[in-house]
Each structure stands twice: as structure tokens, then as C-alpha cells.
BAMINU-58850 format. One line per field, with one value per residue (C-alpha): residue number from 0; x, y, z. Coordinates in steps of 0.1 Angstrom, whole numbers, plus 5000, padded with zeros to 4 digits. Last residue first. Example, Ala and Ser with C-alpha at 12.3 -4.5 7.8 and 13.67 -1.06 7.14 Angstrom:
<pts>
i = (1,0)
xx = (5137,5123)
yy = (4989,4955)
zz = (5071,5078)
</pts>
This chain:
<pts>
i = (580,579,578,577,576,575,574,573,572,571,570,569,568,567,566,565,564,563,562,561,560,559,558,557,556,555,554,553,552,551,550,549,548,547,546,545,544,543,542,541,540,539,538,537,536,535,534,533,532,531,530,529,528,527,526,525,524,523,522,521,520,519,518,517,516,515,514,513,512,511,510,509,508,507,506,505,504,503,502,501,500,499,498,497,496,495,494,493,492,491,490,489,488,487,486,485,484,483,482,481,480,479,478,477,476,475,474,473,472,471,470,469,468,467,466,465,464,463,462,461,460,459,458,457,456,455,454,453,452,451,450,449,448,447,446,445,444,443,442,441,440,439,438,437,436,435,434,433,432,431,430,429,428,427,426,425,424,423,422,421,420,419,418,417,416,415,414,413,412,411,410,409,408,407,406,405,404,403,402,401,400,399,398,397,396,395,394,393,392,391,390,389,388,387,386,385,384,383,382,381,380,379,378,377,376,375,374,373,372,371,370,369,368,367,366,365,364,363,362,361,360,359,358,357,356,355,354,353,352,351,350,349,348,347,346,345,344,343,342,341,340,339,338,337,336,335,334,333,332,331,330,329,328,327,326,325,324,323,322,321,320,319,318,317,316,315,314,313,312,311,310,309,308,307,306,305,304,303,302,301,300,299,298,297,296,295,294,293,292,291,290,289,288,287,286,285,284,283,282,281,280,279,278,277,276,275,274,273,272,271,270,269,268,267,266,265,264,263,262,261,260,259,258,257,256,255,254,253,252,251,250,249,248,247,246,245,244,243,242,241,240,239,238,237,236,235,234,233,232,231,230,229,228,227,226,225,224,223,222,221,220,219,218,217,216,215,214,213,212,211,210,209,208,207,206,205,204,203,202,201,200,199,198,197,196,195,194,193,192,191,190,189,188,187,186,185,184,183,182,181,180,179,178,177,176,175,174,173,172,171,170,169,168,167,166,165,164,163,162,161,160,159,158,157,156,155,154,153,152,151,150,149,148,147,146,145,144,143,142,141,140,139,138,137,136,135,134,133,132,131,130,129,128,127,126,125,124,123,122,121,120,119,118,117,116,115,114,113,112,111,110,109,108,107,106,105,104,103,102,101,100,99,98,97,96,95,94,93,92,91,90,89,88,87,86,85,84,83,82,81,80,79,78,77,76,75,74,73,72,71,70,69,68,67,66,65,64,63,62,61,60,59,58,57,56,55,54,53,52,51,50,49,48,47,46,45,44,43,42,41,40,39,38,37,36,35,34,33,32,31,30,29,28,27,26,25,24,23,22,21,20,19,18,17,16,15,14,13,12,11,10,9,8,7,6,5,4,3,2,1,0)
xx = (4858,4864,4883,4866,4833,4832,4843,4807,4788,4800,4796,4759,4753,4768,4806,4820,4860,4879,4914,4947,4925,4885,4869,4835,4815,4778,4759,4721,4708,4701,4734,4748,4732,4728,4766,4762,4747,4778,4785,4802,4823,4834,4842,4859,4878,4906,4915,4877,4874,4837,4825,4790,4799,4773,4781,4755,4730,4744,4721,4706,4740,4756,4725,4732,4768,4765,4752,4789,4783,4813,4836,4845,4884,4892,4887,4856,4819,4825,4826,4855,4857,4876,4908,4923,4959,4948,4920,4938,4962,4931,4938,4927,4899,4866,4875,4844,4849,4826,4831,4826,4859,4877,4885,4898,4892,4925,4948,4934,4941,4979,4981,4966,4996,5022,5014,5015,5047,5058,5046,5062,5099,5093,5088,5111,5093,5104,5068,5043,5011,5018,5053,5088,5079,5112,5120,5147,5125,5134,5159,5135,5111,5081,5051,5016,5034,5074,5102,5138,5148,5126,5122,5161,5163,5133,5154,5192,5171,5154,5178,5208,5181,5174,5214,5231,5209,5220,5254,5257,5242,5259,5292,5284,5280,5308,5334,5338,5321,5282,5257,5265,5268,5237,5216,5230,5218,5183,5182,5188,5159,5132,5145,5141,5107,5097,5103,5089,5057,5048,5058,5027,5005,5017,5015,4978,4977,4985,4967,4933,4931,4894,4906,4887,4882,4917,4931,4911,4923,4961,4961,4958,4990,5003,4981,5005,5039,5037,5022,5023,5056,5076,5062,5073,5108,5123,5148,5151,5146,5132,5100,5114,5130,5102,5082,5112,5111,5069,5074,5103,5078,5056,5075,5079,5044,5044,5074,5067,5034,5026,5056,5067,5104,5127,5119,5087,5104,5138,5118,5094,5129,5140,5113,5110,5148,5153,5127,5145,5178,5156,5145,5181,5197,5175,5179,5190,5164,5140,5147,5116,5104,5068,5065,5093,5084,5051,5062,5086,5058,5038,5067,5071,5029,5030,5060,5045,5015,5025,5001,4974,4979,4978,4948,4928,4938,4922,4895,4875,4877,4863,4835,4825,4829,4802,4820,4809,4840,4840,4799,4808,4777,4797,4796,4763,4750,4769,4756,4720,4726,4760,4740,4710,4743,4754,4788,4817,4821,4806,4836,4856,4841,4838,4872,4885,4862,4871,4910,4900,4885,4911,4930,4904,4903,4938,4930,4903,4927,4952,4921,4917,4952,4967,4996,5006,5013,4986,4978,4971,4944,4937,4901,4919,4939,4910,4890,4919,4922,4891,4887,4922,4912,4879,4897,4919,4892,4875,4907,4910,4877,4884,4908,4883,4878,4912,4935,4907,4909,4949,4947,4927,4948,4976,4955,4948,4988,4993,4966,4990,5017,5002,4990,5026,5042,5058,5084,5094,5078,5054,5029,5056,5065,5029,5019,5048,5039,5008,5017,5032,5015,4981,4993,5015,4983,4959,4975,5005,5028,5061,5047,5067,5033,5042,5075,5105,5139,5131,5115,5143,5167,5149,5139,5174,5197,5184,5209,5236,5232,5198,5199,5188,5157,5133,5153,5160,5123,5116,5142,5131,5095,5109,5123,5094,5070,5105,5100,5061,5062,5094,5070,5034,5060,5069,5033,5029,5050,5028,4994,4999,5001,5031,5034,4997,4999,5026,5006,4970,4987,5002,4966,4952,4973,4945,4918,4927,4929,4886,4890,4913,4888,4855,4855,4819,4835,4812,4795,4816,4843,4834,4847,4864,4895,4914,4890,4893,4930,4936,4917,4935,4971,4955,4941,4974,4993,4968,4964,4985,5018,5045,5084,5113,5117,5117,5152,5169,5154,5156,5194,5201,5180,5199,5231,5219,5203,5238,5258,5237,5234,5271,5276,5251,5273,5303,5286,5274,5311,5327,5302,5302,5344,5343,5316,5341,5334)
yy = (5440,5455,5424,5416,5433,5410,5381,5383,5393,5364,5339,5348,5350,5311,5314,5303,5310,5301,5296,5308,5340,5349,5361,5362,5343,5338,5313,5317,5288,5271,5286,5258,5225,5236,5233,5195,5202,5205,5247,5260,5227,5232,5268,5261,5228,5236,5252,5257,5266,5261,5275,5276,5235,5211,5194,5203,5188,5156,5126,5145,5164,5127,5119,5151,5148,5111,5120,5122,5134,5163,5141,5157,5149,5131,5147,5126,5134,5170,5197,5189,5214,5243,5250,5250,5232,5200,5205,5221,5187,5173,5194,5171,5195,5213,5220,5221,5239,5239,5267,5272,5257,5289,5300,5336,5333,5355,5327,5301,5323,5332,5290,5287,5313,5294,5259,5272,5288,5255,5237,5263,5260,5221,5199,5201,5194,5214,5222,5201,5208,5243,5264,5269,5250,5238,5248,5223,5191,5190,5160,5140,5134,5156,5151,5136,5103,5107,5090,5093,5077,5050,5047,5041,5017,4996,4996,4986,4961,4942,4945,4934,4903,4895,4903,4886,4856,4851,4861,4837,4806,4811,4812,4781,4763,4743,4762,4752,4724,4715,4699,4717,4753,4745,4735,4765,4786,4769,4773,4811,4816,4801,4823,4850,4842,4853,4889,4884,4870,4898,4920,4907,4929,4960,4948,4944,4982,4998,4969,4976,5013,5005,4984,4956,4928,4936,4936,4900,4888,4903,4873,4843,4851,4856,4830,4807,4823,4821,4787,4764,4779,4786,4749,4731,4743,4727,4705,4694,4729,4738,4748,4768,4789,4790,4808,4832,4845,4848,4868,4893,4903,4922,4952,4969,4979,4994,5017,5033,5049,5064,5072,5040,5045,5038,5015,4999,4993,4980,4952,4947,4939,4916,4895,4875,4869,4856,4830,4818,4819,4802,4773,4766,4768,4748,4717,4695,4705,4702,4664,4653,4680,4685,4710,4729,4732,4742,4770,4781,4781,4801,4823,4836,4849,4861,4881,4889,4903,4921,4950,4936,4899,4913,4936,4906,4884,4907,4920,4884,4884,4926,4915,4885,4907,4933,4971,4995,5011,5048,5046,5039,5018,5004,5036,5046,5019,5023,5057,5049,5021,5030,5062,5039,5020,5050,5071,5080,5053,5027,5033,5030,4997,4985,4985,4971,4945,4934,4935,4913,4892,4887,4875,4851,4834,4831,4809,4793,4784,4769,4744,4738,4725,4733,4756,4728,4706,4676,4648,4610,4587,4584,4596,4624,4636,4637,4658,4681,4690,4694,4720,4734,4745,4754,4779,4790,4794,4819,4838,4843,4851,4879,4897,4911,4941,4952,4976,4963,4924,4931,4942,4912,4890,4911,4901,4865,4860,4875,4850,4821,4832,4834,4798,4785,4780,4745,4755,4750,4787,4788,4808,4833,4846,4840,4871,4892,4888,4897,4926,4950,4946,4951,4977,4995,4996,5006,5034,5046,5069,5067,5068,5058,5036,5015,5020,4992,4997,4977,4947,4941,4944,4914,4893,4896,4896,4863,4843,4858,4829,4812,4811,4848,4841,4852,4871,4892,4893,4911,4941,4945,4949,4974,4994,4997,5008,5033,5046,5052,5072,5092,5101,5110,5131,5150,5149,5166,5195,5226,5201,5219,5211,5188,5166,5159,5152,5126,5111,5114,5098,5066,5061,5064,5043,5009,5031,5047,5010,5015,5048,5046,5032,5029,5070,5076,5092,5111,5078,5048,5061,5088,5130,5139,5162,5128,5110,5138,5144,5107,5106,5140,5119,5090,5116,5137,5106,5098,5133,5163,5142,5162,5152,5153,5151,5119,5109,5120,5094,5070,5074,5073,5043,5026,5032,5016,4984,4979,4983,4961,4936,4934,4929,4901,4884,4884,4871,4844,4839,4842,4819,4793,4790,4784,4755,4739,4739)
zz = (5000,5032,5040,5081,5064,5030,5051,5071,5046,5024,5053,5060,5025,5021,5004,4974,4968,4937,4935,4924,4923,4924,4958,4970,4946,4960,4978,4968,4980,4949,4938,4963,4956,4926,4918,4920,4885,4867,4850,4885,4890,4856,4854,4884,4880,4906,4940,4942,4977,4995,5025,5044,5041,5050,5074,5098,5079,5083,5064,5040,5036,5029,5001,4982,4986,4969,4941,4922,4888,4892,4912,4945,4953,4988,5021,5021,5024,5026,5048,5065,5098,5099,5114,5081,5070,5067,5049,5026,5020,5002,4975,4937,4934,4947,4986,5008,5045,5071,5097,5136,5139,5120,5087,5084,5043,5041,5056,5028,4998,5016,5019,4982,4969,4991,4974,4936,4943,4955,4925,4901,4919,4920,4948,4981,5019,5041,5053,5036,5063,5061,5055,5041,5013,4994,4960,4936,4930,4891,4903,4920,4887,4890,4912,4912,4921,4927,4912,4916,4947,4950,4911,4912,4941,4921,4887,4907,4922,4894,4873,4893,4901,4864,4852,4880,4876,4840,4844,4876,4858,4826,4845,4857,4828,4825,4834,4870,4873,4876,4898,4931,4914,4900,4932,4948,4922,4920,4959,4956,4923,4950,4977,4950,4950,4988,4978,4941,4954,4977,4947,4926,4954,4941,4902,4913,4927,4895,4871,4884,4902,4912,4938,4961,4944,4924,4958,4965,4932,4944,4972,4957,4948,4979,4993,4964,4978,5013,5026,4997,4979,5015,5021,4988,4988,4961,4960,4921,4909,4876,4887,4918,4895,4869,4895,4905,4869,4872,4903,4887,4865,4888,4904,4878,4872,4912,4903,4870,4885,4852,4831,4812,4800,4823,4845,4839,4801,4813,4839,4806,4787,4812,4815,4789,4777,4817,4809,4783,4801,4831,4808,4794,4826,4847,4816,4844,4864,4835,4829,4823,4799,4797,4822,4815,4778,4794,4816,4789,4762,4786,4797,4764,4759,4793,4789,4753,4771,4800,4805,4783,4796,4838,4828,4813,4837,4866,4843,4844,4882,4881,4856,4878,4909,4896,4896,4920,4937,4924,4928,4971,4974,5006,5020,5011,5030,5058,5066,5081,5100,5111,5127,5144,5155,5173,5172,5190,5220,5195,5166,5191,5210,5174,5171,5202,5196,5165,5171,5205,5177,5158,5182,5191,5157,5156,5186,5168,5140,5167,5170,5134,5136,5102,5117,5138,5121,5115,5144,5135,5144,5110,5115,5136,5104,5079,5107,5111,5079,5068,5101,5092,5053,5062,5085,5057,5031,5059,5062,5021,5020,5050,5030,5010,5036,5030,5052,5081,5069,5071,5109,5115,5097,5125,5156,5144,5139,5176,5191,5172,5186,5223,5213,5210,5173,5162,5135,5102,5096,5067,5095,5104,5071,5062,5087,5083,5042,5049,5074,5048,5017,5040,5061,5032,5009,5034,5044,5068,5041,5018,4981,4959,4950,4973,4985,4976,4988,5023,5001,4979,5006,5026,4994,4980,5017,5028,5002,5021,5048,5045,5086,5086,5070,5099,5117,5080,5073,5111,5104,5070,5092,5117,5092,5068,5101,5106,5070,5077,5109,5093,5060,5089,5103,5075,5061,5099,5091,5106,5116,5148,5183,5171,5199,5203,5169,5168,5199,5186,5146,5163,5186,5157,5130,5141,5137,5106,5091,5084,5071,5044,5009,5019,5011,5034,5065,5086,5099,5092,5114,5135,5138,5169,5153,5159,5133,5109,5110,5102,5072,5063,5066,5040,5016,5018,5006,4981,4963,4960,4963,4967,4964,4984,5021,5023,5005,5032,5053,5029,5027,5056,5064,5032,5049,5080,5064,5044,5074,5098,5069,5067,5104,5103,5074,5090,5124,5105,5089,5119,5136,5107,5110,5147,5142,5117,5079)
</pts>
């Protein structure tokens, strides 16, 4: 093939990505304005709200969960909201903020593994088509899911990086350690990693790559440290350290998060083998047939038919018939098909396994670490494998088509990696466009809310109506800044639509045996809320013993509808004049 003849057919195959990555833009963007999520999404948005309505990370916040990676989508969240005025559509915003994040990013993994010809297009597509969760905001989850893989795209690069690349790639494992505290093991082992390392390679008088340098380490080192500083210069120009003092410790006791690490490390492969367990139980023997056979490559075929038989009926079971966050479970099996990929091939590539694939994996302990969502956010984490994987699954192909004839096989090879990787996609584009969390599959979504937070967005016709009656509830109260508001419930999209202040620990729901209010009211009196609205768990809320904290000082029922409305006396005389009631 002449030089002329590559060009045309690189310039082919960019023209075909263009079209492809438009259309699915499109389609995403359209796609956005369906579904409500009463929970996460609105979680991560109110986060956001909080800190630019003035109030401090690590000190009014106690949910470990958002806060910390709200610093880094602040300035993002002040412009957008600046622009606004009004929190009026901002989960519409907050949707478009996150698709063009995704964008940029597919955009990034196709530079990187453009030169792989066509080959590029599975872990770039597969990516862009996949949401966490369905769920298309800026949280923890799409920073950490997202930047990792930028992070070890660049790192397992055959190339010699300069030390203004090496800063950058400190400042985003910094933005990772902030989606997810635990990250930092993994950036620790890596330093010990370069220091042994480089100390092996100077007694030899020789000089590792450069990625293993323990030198470009402490340039990464600095990057991350600009991260730091920036940080705690914001959370410093808000707040004390007498206030961190006293507030981080309840954070980090967080009871939704308390789990010993042991327990959690032993109910990592316990989730994975209950969630997957003849998979696991098939691909064992395959993995070991493999491993004992010395002519595996040329038995490929064999081992990933076999393999194919394991996984493809838990990709059809995530897809269509498992209910509860469908999307993230289906994400993990293609990993373990990729895996015997590379095991099978002759030419394998040894650094996209070392440097992306393996901290990959390494990587979904640390989110089971830090999770209390188990084998939801694990299967997450298990797509960072399956991206990179089907680069694994492109070289066996190409190694097959090499070793056999027409005929001989190769049909096989095509039908059998046709029907894993059709699978795969043509069962993550679905969920995408079909599924949403807390909501009802895409096609119920028929009533759109004309106002609030979720305006234009489309759920269903008994959602919405659910929606506007809260809103009217809401407008009666009169709510203002001078008021702390408590919402009892899976709502955290109220706050969000109220002038008042959050008068809570976390815009996330109350449990009823949560202590923690008692301790957070101890520490900020003036939080605590001369308003609460029970948009649900009433008569459960009312018979816990958190209610005390509220009967005790004889708050009374004002009002009694969609919701539930508990006011201070001073509050309650003062809406009983403005209503009449």
C-alpha cells in the first residue's frame, strides 16, 4: 500500500468518525431532555448550588460523597449560573455541561488511537454511548471514570512525554483523588513503583522510560500539588481550620460509608461471583484450559467461542431483563471476553495491558473502598477495562485473519466477534436511550415540566403532575433567604428551587436513625431549619425519633397535601397570617 493510498484511506476513516461522532451528538442531545432522576443527579446539581450560594466545603457539607469534586465543576457551575439568574432549567444545563465533558474526551481517545485504523472506533464509540448510571451529570463518577482512562491513555503512550506533560498528568490524578479519595493508594504504589525503578536502573548504569522515572514522578507530583493548593486556598478563603477541625470528623464517619476495608475487600469478589457466577465459573475453566495449552493462539478460536458462550447471555440478561440500573451491570462482561483476547494472542500488547488495563482493574477495589452501592458502581469501573479491551479482541482478529485462509475458520472468527461486540453495543446504545434511574423506561416519558429546576424536561404524565403540585406547595410557603429549609425524602431538587437556605446536613435524603443532624445542628445552630417539607415518609418521619428534635420545640403542622409542612411557631404565625389559615 503506497503512501497516497494510506492518506485516502486515513482521511476515509477520519471523515467517518466525524459523521458517526456528530450523529451520535444529536442524538444525545435530544436524548437529554428525557427522564427525572429524584435522587443522584439532583444531589450532584444541589451540591453545586450550595457552594455557589456561599456555603464551605468540608464544613456545611457533611455527604463525603460530591463535595470534594464540586470545587473543581465550580467555576463551570458560577458561569452557567451567572447566565441563568435562576436555577429555572439548570438540570438542563448541568445535562449539556456533561454531554460536551463526554464529547471532548471521545474526542481525546480517538487522537490517541487514531493510528489503529478502524480498530479505534470500538473503545472510542463504546465509551461516548455509555453514561454512568444513565445518568448524564458532572459527579464523582463521570470525573473519576472519565479522567482515569485520559490519564493512562497518555501514560501507556509509546512515547517520551515533556515535563509540562507530566505536570498536566499530576493535575488530572489529582482531579481523580478529589472524585475519589482512594485514589491516592493507587498514586502512592505508583511512586514506589518509579523510585524502585529508578534505583535498579541507575545501579545498572542504565536509564528507564520515561514514565517510570521517579523524577517525572515528582513532576506529577507538583501538578498535583498546584491542584492541592488551589483547593485548600478555597476552602481557606471560606472557612477556618478550627471549623475543618470540628466538621471533618463527622464527615468521614459518614454511618452510610462505614464498613471495615477487610469486609468491604472480601465483598468485592463476593459481589462480582454472586452477580456473575456461571460467567465466572465458564471463564475459569477457559482461563485455565488457555493457560495450560501450549498452543492457545492457535486454538484462539476455540477458547474465545467458549468464552463468547459465557458472556453472552449475562450481556442479554443486563439488557433486557434485569431492572435495576441495567446499564452499569452490563457493562462488565465484556472485560473478561477482551481478557482472554489478549491471552490467546501471539503479539500482544503488553504495555496497553500493564499501563491501562491492570490499574484499571486495580482500580474498581479502590471504588468498592469507597462505595456503598457495591456491585452498581463496580460494574461502572469494569467498563474502563472493556474500552481499552476491545484493542485486545482487534489484534486477535488481525492475528487470525493473518494465520488462516479464507474459509478456514475465518468466518468463525468474524461471527463470533460480531456477535460479543454487536452485543455489547447495540445493548449499551439501548439502555442509553431507553433507560432512566428513578424514572420510567423512555417511552412512558410523554409530559414535560413547564417549570422549576427540570423545566422541559419529559418524565411521565403522573410524575409531572407530581412535580407541579410540590412547586405550587413550595410557592405558598413564601420561602425566602432569611429561611432554613429541611426536605424529608428522596427531593433534593427542592432545594433547588427555594430561596432558602439548606437546612440540613446534605441535600441528600434524611435517614430516619441518622444521628448525625443532632451532631451537625450542634455544630451550626444557625442551620437549623424553622422549615421542614415532608414530600415523603410522613407518618414515618413523625413516629422516628429524629422528630424530637422538632416536637421538642414545639414546631407544629401547618399544612397537609402532596406534602407535609412543619414549621417553628414563629414561622407558623407568620405563614398562618400571609394565608389566612
Amino acid at each position: 500500500m503506497n503512501v497516497r493510498t494510506m492518506q485516502t484511506d486515513r482521511r476515509r476513516q477520519h471523515l467517518i468518525f466525524i459523521g458517526l461522532f456528530l450523529l451520535l451528538q444529536i442524538i444525545f442531545i435530544a436524548r437529554s431532555f428525557w427522564g427525572f432522576n429524584t435522587a443522584d443527579e439532583m444531589y450532584f446539581i444541589g451540591c453545586s448550588e450550595r457552594i455557589f450560594r456561599g456555603e464551605k466545603i468540608l464544613i456545611d457539607e457533611w455527604n463525603p460523597t460530591q463535595q470534594l469534586c464540586t470545587f473543581l465543576l465550580h467555576p463551570i457551575y458560577c458561569l452557567i449560573r451567572t447566565a441563568m439568574g435562576t436555577t429555572e432549567g439548570i438540570v438542563m444545563a448541568s445535562r449539556f455541561v456533561y454531554l460536551a465533558y463526554s464529547a471532548v474526551l471521545t474526542l481525546f481517545f480517538y487522537l490517541r488511537f487514531q493510528r489503529r485504523g478502524y480498530a479505534s472506533f470500538g473503545p472510542v464509540f463504546l465509551f461516548a454511548i455509555f453514561a454512568p448510571f444513565s445518568i448524564c451529570a458532572m459527579s464523582y463518577n463521570s470525573i473519576e471514570f472519565g479522567l482515569l482512562p485520559v490519564l493512562l491513555a497518555v501514560l501507556s503512550a509509546r512515547m517520551e512525554h515533556s515535563v509540562p506533560e507530566y505536570i498536566l498528568c499530576g493535575i488530572l490524578m489529582a482531579m481523580i483523588v478529589l472524585a475519589n479519595p482512594f485514589a491516592i493508594l493507587m498514586y502512592v504504589a505508583y511512586g514506589l513503583l518509579c523510585l524502585v525503578v529508578t534505583l535498579r536502573h541507575r545501579k545498572r548504569g542504565t536509564r528507564p522510560e520515561g514514565a517510570l522515572q521517579f523524577q517525572n514522578f515528582l513532576w506529577m507530583t507538583l501538578g498535583a500539588c498546584i491542584i492541592l493548593a488551589l483547593f485548600l486556598a478555597f476552602i481557606f478563603q471560606r472557612g477556618t481550620l478550627a471549623e475543618m477541625v470540628a466538621n471533618v470528623p463527622h464527615i468521614v464517619g459518614d454511618s452510610e460509608h462505614q464498613q471495615g476495608y477487610w469486609y468491604k475487600t472480601w465483598r468485592y469478589f463476593h459481589l462480582c461471583f454472586k452477580n456473575y457466577r456461571w460467567m465466572f465459573v465458564g471463564l475459569g475453566v477457559v482461563y485455565l484450559a488457555t493457560g495450560l495449552d501450549r498452543m492457545r493462539c492457535e486454538h484462539g478460536l476455540r477458547y474465545m467461542i467458549l468464552a463468547s458462550l459465557c458472556v453472552v447471555p449475562y450481556l442479554f440478561y443486563y439488557t433486557f431483563i434485569f431492572e435495576n440500573i441495567t446499564v452499569n451491570y452490563q457493562m462488565l462482561p465484556l472485560a473478561f471476553w477482551c481478557l482472554e483476547a489478549y491471552l490467546v494472542t501471539e503479539k500482544r500488547d503488553k504495555r496497553l495491558f500493564c499501563w491501562w488495563y491492570l490499574p484499571a482493574m486495580v482500580f474498581t477495589l479502590l471504588v468498592q473502598y469507597a462505595t456503598n452501592t457495591g456491585i452498581v458502581t463496580l460494574s461502572v469501573a469494569y467498563g474502563m477495562c472493556s474500552w481499552v479491551g476491545l484493542l485486545f479482541v482487534a489484534d486477535w482478529i488481525r492475528e487470525e485473519k493473518a494465520r488462516r485462509k479464507p474459509g478456514t475458520g475465518w468466518r468463525a472468527v468474524c461471527v463470533c466477534s460480531a456477535l460479543v461486540i454487536g452485543f455489547q453495543f447495540f445493548g449499551t446504545f439501548f439502555l442509553r436511550m431507553t433507560y432512566d434511574w428513578g424514572d420510567e423506561r423512555g417511552w412512558k416519558l410523554t409530559a414535560q415540566m413547564k417549570r422549576g429546576p427540570l423545566k422541559n424536561v419529559f418524565t411521565t404524565p403522573e410524575m409531572a403532575e407530581w412535580y407541579g403540585k410540590v412547586l405550587d406547595e413550595i410557592d405558598r410557603l413564601d420561602l425566602t433567604e432569611k429561611d432554613e429549609l429541611m426536605v424529608v425524602g428522596v427531593a433534593p431538587w427542592i432545594y433547588l428551587y427555594t430561596d432558602a437556605g439548606c437546612g440540613n446536613y446534605s441535600t441528600w435524603q434524611v435517614h430516619e436513625g441518622s444521628t448525625q443532624l443532632y451532631d451537625y445542628y450542634d455544630l451550626h445552630p444557625d442551620k437549623f431549619p424553622d422549615v421542614v417539607y415532608m414530600a415523603h415518609w410522613a407518618e414515618e418521619f413523625m413516629a422516628c425519633d429524629l422528630s424530637h428534635l422538632f416536637t421538642d420545640r414545639e414546631y407544629e403542622t401547618v399544612y397537609q397535601g402532596t406534602g407535609t409542612v412543619l414549621m417553628s411557631p414563629e414561622r407558623a404565625a407568620v405563614f398562618r397570617a400571609e394565608t389566612g389559615n
